[in-house]
Residue frames as a rotation matrix with the C-alpha (Angstrom) as fourth column:
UNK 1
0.583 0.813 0.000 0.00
0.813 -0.583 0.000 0.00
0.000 0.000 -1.000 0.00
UNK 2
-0.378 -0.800 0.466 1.20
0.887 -0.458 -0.066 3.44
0.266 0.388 0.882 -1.00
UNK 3
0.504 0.740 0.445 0.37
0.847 -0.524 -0.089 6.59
0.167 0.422 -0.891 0.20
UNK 4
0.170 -0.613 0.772 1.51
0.344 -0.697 -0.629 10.07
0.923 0.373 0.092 -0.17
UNK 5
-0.069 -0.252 -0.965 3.38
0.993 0.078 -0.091 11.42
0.098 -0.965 0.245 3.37
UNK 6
0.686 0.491 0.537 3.27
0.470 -0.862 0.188 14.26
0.555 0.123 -0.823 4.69
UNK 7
0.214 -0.730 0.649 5.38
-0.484 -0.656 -0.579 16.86
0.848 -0.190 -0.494 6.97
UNK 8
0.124 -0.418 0.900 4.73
-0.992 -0.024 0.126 14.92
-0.031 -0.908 -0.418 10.03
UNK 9
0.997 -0.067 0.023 5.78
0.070 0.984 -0.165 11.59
-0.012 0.166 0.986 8.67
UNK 10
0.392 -0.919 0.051 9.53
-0.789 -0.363 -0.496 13.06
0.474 0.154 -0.867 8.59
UNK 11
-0.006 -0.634 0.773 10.47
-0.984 0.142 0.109 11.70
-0.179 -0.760 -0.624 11.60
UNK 12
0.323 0.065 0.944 9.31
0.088 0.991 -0.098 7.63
-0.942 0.114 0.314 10.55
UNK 13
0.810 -0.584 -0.054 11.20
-0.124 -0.081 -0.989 8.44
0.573 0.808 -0.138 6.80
UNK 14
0.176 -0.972 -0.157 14.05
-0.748 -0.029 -0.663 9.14
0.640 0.234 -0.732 8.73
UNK 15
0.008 -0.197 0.980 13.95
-0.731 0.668 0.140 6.34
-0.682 -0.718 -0.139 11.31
UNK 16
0.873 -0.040 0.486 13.08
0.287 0.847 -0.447 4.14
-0.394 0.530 0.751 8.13
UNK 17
0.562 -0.816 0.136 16.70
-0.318 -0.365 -0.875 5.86
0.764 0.449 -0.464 6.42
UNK 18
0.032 -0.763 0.646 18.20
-0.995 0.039 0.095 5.37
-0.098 -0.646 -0.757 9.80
UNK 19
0.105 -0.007 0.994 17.47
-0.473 0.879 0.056 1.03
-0.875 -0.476 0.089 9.89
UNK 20
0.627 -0.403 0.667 18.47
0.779 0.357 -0.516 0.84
-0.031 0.843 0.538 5.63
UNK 21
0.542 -0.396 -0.741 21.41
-0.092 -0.905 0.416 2.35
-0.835 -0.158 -0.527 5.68
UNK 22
0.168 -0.348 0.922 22.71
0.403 0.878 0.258 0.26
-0.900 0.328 0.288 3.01
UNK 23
0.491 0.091 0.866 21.69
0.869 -0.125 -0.479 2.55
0.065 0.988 -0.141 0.01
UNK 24
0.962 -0.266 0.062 23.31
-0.273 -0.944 0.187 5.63
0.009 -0.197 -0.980 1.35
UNK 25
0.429 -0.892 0.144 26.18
-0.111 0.106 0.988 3.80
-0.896 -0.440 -0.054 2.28
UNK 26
0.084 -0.213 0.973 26.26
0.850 0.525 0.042 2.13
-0.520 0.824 0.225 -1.24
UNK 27
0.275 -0.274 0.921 26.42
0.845 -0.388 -0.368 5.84
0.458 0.880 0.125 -2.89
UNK 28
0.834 -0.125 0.538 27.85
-0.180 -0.982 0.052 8.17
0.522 -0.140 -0.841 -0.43
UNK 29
-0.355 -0.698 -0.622 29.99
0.510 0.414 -0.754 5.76
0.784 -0.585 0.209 1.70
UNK 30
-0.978 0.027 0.206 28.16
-0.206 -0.252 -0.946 6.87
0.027 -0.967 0.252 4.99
UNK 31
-0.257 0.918 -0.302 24.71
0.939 0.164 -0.302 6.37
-0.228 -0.361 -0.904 6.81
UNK 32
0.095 0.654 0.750 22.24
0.643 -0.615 0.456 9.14
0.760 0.439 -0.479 6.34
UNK 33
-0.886 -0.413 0.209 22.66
0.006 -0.460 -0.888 12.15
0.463 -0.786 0.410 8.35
UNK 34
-0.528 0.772 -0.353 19.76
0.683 0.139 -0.718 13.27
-0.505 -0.620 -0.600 10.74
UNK 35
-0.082 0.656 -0.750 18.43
-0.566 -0.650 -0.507 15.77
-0.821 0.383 0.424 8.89
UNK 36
-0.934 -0.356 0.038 18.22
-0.052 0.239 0.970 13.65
-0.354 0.903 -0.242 5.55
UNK 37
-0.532 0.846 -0.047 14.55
0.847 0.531 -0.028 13.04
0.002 -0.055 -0.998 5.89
UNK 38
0.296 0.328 -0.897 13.86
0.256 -0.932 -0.257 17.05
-0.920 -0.153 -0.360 6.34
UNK 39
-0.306 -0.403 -0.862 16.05
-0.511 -0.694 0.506 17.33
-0.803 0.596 0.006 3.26
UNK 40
-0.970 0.133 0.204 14.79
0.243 0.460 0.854 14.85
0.020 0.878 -0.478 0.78
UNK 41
-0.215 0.946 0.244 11.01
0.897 0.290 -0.333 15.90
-0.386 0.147 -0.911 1.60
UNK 42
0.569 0.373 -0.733 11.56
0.233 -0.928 -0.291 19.71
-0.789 -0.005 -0.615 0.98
UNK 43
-0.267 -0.787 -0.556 13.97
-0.252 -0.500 0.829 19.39
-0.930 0.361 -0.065 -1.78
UNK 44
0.743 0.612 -0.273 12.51
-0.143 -0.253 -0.957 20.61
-0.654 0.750 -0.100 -5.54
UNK 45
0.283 -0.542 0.791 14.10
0.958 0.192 -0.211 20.32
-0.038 0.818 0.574 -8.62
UNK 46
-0.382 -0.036 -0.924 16.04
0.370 -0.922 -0.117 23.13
-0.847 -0.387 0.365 -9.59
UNK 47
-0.321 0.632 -0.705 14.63
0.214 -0.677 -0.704 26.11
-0.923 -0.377 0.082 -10.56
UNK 48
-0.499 -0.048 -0.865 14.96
-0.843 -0.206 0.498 25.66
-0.202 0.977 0.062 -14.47
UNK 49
-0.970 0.085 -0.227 12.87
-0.097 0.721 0.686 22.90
0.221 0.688 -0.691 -14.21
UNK 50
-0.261 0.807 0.530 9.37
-0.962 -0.266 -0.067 23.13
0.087 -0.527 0.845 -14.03
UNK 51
-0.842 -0.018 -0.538 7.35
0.195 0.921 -0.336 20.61
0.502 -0.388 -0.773 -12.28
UNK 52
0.013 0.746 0.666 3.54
-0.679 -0.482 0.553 20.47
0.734 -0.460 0.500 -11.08
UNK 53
0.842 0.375 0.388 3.80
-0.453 0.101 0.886 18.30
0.293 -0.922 0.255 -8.37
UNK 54
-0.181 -0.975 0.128 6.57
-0.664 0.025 -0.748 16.14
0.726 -0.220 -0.652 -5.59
UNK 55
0.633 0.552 0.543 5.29
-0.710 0.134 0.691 13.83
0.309 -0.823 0.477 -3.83
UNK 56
-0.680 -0.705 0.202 7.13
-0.727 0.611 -0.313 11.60
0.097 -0.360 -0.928 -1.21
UNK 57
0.432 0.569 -0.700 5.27
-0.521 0.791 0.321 7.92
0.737 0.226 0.637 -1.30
UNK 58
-0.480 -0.379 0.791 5.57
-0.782 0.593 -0.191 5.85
-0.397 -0.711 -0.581 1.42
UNK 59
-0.167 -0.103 -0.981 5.62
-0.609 0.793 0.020 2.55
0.776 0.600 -0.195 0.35
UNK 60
-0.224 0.398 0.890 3.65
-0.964 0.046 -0.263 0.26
-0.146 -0.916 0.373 3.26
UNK 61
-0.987 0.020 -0.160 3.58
0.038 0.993 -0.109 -3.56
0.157 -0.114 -0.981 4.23
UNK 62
0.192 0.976 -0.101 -0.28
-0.365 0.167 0.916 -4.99
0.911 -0.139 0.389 3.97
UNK 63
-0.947 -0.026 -0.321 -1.32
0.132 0.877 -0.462 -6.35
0.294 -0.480 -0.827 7.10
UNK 64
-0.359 0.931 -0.065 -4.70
0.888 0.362 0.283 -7.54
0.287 0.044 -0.957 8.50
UNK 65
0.347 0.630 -0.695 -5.75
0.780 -0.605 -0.158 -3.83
-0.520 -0.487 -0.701 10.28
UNK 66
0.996 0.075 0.057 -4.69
0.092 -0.677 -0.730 -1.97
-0.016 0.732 -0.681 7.09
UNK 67
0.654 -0.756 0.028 -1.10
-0.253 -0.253 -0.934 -0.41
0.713 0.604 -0.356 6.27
UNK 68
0.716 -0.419 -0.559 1.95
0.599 0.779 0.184 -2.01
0.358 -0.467 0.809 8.41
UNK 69
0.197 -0.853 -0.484 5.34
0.426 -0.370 0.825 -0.99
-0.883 -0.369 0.291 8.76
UNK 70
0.730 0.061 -0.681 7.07
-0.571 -0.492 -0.657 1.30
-0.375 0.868 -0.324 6.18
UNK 71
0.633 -0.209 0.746 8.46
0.353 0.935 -0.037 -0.78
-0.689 0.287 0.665 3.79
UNK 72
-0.544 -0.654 0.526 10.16
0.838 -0.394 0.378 1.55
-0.040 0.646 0.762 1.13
UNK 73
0.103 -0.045 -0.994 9.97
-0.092 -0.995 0.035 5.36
-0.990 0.088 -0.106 -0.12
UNK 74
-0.068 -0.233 0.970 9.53
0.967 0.226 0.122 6.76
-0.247 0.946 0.210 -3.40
UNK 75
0.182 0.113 -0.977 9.92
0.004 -0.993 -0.114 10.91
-0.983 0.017 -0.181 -4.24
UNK 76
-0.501 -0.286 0.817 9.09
0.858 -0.039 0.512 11.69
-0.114 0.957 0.265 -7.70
UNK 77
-0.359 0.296 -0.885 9.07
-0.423 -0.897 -0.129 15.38
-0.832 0.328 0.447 -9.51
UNK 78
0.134 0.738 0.661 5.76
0.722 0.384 -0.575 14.88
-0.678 0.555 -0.481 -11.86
UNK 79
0.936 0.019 0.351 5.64
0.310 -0.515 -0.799 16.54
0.165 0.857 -0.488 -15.37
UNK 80
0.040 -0.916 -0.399 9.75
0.429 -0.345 0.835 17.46
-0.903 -0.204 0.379 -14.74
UNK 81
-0.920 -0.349 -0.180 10.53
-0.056 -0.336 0.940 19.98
-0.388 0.875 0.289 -17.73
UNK 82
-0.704 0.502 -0.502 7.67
-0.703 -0.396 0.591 18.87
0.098 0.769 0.632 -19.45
UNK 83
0.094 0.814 0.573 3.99
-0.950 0.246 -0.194 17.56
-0.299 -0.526 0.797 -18.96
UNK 84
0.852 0.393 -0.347 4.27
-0.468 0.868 -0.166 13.26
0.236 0.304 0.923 -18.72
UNK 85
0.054 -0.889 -0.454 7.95
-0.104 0.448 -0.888 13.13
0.993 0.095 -0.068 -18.21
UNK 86
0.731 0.682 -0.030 8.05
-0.375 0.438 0.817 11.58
0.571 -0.586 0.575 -14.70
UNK 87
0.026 -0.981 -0.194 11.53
-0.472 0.159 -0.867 11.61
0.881 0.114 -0.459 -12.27
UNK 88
0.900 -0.008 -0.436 11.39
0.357 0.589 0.725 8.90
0.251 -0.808 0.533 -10.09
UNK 89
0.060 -0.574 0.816 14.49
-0.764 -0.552 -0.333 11.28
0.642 -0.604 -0.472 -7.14
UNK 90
-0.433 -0.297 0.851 14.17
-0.901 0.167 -0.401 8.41
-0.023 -0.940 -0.340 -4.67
UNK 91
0.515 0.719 -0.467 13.32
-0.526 0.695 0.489 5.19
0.676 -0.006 0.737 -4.85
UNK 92
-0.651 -0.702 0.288 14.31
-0.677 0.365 -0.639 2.63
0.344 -0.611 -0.713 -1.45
UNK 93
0.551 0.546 -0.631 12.89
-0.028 0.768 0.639 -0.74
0.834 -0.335 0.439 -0.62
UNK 94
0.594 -0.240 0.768 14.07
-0.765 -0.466 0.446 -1.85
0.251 -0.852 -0.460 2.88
UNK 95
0.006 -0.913 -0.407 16.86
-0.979 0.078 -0.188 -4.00
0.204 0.400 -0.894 3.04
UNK 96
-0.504 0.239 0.830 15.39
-0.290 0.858 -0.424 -6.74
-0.813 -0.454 -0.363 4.86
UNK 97
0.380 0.881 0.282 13.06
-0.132 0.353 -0.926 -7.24
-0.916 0.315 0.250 1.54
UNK 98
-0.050 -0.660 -0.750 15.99
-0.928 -0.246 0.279 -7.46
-0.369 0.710 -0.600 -0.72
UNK 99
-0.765 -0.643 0.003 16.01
-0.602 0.717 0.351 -10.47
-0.228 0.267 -0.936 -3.04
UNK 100
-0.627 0.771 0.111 12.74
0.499 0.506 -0.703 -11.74
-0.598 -0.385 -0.703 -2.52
UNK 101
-0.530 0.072 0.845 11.16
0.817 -0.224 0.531 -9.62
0.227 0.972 0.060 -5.28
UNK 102
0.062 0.586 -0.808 9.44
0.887 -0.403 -0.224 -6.80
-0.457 -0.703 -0.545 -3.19
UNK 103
-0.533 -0.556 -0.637 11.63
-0.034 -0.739 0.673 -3.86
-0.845 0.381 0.375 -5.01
UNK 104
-0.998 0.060 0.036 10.20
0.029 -0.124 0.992 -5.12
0.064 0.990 0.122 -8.45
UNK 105
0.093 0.993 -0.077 6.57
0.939 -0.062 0.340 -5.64
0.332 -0.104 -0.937 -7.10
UNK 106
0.461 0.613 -0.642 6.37
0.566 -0.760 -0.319 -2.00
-0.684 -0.216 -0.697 -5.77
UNK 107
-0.737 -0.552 -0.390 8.34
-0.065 -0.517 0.853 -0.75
-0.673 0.655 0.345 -8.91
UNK 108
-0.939 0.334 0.080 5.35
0.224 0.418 0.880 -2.24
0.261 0.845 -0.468 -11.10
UNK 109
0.187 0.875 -0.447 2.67
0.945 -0.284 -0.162 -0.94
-0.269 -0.392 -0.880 -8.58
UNK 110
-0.019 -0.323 -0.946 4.46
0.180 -0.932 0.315 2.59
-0.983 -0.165 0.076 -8.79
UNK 111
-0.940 -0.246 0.235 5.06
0.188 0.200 0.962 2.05
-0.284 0.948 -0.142 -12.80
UNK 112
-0.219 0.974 0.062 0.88
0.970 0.211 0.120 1.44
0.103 0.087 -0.991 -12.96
UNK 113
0.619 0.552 -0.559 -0.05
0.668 -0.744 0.005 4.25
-0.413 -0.377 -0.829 -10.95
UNK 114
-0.406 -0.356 -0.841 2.28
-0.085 -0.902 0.423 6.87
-0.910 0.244 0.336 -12.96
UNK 115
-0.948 0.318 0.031 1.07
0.028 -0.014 1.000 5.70
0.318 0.948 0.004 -16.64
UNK 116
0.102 0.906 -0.411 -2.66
0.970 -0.182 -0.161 5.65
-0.221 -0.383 -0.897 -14.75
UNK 117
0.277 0.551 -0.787 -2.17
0.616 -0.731 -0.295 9.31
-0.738 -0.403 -0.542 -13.96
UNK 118
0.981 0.117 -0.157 -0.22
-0.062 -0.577 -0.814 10.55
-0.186 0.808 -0.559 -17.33
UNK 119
0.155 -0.972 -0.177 3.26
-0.542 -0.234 0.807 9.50
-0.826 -0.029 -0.563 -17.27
UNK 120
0.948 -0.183 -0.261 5.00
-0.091 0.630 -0.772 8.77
0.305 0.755 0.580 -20.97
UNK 121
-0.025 -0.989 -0.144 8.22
-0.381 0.143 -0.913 8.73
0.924 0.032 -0.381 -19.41
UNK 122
0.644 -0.763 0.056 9.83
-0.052 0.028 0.998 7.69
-0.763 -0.646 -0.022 -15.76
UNK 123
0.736 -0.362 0.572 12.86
-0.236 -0.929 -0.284 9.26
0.634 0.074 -0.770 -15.54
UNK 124
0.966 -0.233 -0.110 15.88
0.160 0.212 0.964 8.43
-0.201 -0.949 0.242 -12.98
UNK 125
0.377 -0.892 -0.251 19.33
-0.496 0.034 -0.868 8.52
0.782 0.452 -0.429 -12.29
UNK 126
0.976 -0.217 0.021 21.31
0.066 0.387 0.920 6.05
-0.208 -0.896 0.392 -10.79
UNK 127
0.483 -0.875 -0.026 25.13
-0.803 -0.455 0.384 6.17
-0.348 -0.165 -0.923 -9.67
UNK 128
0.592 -0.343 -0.729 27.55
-0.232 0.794 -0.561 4.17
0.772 0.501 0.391 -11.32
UNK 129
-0.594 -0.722 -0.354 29.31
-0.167 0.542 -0.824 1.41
0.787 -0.430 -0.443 -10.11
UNK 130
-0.574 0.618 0.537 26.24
-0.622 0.096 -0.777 0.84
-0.532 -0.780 0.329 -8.03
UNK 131
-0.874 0.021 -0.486 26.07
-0.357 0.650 0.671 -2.56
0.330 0.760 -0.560 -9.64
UNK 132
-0.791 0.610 -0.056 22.72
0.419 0.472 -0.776 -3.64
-0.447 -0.637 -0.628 -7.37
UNK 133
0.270 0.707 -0.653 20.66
-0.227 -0.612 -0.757 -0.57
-0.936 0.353 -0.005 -8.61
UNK 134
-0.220 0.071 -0.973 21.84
-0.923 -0.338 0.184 -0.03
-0.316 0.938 0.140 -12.23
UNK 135
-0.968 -0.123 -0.219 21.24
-0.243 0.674 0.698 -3.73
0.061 0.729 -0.682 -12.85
UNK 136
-0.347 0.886 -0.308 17.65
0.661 -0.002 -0.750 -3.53
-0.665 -0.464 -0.585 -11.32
UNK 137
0.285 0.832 -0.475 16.83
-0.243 -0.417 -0.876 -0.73
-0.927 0.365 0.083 -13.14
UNK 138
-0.667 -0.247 -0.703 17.98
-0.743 0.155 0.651 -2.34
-0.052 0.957 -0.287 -16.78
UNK 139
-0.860 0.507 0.059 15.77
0.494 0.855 -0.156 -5.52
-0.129 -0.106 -0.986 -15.50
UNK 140
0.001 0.913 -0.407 12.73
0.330 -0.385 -0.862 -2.75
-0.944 -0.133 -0.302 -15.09
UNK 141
0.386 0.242 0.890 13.43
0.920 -0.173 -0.352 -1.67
0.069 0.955 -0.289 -19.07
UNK 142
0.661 -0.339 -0.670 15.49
-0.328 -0.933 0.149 1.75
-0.675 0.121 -0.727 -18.30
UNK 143
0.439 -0.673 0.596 17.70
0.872 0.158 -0.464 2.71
0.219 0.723 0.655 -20.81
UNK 144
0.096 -0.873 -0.479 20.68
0.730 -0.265 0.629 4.58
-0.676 -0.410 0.612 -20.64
UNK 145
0.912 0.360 0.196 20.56
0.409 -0.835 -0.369 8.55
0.031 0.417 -0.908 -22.01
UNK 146
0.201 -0.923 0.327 23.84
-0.116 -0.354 -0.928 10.22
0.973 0.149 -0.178 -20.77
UNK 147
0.196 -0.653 -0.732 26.35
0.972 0.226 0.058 10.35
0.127 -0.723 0.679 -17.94
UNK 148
0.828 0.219 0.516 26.38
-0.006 -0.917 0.399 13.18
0.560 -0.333 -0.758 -15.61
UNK 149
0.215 -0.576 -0.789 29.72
0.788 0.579 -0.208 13.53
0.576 -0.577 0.578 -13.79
UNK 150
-0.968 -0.252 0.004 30.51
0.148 -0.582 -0.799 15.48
0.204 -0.773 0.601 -10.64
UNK 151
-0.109 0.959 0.263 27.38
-0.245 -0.282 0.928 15.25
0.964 0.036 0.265 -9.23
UNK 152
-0.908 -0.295 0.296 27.15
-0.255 -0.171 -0.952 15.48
0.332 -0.940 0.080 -5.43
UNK 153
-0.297 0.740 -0.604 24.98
0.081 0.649 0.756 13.01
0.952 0.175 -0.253 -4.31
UNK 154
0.766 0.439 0.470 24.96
-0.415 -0.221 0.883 14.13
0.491 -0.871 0.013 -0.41
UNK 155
0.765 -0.589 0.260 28.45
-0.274 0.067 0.959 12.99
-0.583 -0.805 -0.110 0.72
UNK 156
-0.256 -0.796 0.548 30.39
0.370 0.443 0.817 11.94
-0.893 0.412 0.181 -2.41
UNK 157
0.030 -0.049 -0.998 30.85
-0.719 -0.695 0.013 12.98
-0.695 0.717 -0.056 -5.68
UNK 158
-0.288 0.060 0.956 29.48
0.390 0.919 0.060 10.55
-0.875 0.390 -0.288 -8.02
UNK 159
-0.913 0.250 -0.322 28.70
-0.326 0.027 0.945 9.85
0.245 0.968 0.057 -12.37
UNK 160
-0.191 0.839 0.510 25.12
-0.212 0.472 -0.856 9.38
-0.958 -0.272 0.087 -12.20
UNK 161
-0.992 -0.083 0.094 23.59
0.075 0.207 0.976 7.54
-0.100 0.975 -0.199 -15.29
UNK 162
-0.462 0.788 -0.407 20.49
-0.706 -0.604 -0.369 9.26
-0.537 0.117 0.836 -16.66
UNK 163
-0.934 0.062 0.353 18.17
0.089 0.994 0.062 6.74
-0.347 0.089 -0.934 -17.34
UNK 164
-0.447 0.792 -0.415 14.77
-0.812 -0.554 -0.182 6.77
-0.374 0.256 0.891 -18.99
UNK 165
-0.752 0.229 0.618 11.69
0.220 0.971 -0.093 4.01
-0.621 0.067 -0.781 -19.47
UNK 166
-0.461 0.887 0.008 8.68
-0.736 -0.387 0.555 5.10
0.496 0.250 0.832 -22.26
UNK 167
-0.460 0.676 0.576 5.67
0.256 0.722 -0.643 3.64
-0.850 -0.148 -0.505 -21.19
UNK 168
0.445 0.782 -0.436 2.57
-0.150 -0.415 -0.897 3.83
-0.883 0.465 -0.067 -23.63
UNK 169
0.703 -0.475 0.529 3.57
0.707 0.383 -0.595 4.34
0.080 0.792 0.605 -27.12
UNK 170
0.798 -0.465 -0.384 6.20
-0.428 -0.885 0.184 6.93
-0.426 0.017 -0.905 -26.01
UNK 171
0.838 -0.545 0.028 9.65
0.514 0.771 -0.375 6.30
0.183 0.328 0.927 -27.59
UNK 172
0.408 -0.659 -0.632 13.04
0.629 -0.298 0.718 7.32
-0.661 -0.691 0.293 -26.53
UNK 173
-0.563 -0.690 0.454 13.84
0.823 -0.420 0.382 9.18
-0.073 0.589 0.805 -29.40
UNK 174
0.283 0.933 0.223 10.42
0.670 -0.358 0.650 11.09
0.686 -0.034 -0.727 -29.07
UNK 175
0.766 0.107 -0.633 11.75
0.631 -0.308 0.712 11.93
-0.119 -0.945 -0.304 -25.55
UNK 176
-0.181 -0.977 0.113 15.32
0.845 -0.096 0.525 12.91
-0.502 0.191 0.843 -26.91
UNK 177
-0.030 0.500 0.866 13.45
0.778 -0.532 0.334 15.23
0.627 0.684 -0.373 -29.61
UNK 178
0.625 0.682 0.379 11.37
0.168 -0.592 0.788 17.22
0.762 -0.429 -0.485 -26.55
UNK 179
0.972 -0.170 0.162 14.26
-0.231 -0.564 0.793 17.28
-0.043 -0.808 -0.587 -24.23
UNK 180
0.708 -0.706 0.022 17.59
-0.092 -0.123 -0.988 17.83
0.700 0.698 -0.152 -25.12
UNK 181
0.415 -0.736 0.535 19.19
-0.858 -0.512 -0.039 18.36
0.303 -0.443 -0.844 -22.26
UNK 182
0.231 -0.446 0.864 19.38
-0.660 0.581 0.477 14.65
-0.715 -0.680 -0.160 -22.08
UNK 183
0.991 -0.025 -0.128 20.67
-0.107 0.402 -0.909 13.98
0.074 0.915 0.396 -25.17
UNK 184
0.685 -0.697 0.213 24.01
0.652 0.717 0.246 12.44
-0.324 -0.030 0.946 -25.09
UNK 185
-0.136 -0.937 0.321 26.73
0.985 -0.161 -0.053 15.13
0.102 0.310 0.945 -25.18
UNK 186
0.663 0.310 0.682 24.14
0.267 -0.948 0.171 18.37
0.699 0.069 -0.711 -25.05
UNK 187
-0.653 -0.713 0.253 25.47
0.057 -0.380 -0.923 20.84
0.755 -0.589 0.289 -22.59
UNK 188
-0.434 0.336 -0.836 24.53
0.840 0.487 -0.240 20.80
0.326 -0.806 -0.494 -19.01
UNK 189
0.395 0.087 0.915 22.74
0.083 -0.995 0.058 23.83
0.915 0.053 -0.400 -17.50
């Protein structure tokens, strides 16, 4: 079960960041600070990109008296640049649910519900050499766009690889067409 969080849910984001430290460690080389959970819910694309909504998704075990424990997180900037294109900014399953296919079931629930509400794209970047994620998201159908380097990911300075799925009949060259900046060599802004 998924549902959108709110300011006072900070504090159970970051207790769920504090007990998976695993992805932070895996692309900054450190546990999440304390404030990470204040900063990933209030932080917008920048300002050259428009965007009509942000929502942070908590991502919630079923159990018999309705939503459980939190189970994973998802922040995505909706219409990013342009209406349909869809950046999935956060996606974390909880490490205990690794392996066991949980990640790809609430990728495909999350996948549904964006092409439901108008996404032709999802959007993402993940850090190289973060062989766990980037092969997950090739298994989910992303394709590689360009390589972003020096990019300060919150404690390290990582290449992130700009990644992009159509849904619908959208097609990556379509997307390439309408947004350049992730065309392979464009300049950054």
């Amino acid at each position: 079960m998924a549902r959108e969080l709110s300011r006072g849910d900070v504090p159970c984001l970051q207790a769920f960041y504090d007990a998976n430290p695993e992805y932070f460690i895996a692309i900054n080389g450190c546990a999440a600070p304390p404030d990470a959970a204040a900063t990933d819910f209030d932080e917008r694309p920048p300002p050259h990109l428009s965007h009509s909504a942000h929502p942070c998704l908590g991502l919630f075990e079923a159990s018999p008296a309705g939503a459980g424990a939190l189970a994973g997180v998802a922040i995505i900037a909706i219409d990013l640049g342009l209406p349909g294109v869809w950046h999935l900014a956060l996606f974390i399953i909880a490490t205990r649910l690794h392996g066991g296919g949980a990640a790809q079931g609430a990728y495909a629930a999350l996948e549904r519900w964006a092409h439901g509400r108008g996404a032709s794209y999802l959007r993402l970047g993940v850090v190289l050499g973060h062989a766990r994620a980037e092969c997950f998201w090739q298994r989910q159908g992303f394709v590689e766009l360009r390589r972003r380097e020096g990019i300060d990911t919150g404690g390290r300075i990582n290449t992130l690889r700009t990644m992009l799925k159509a849904l619908g009949s959208g097609s990556v060259w379509a997307y390439l067409e309408a947004v350049p900046r992730d065309r392979p060599g464009s300049p950054l802004p």
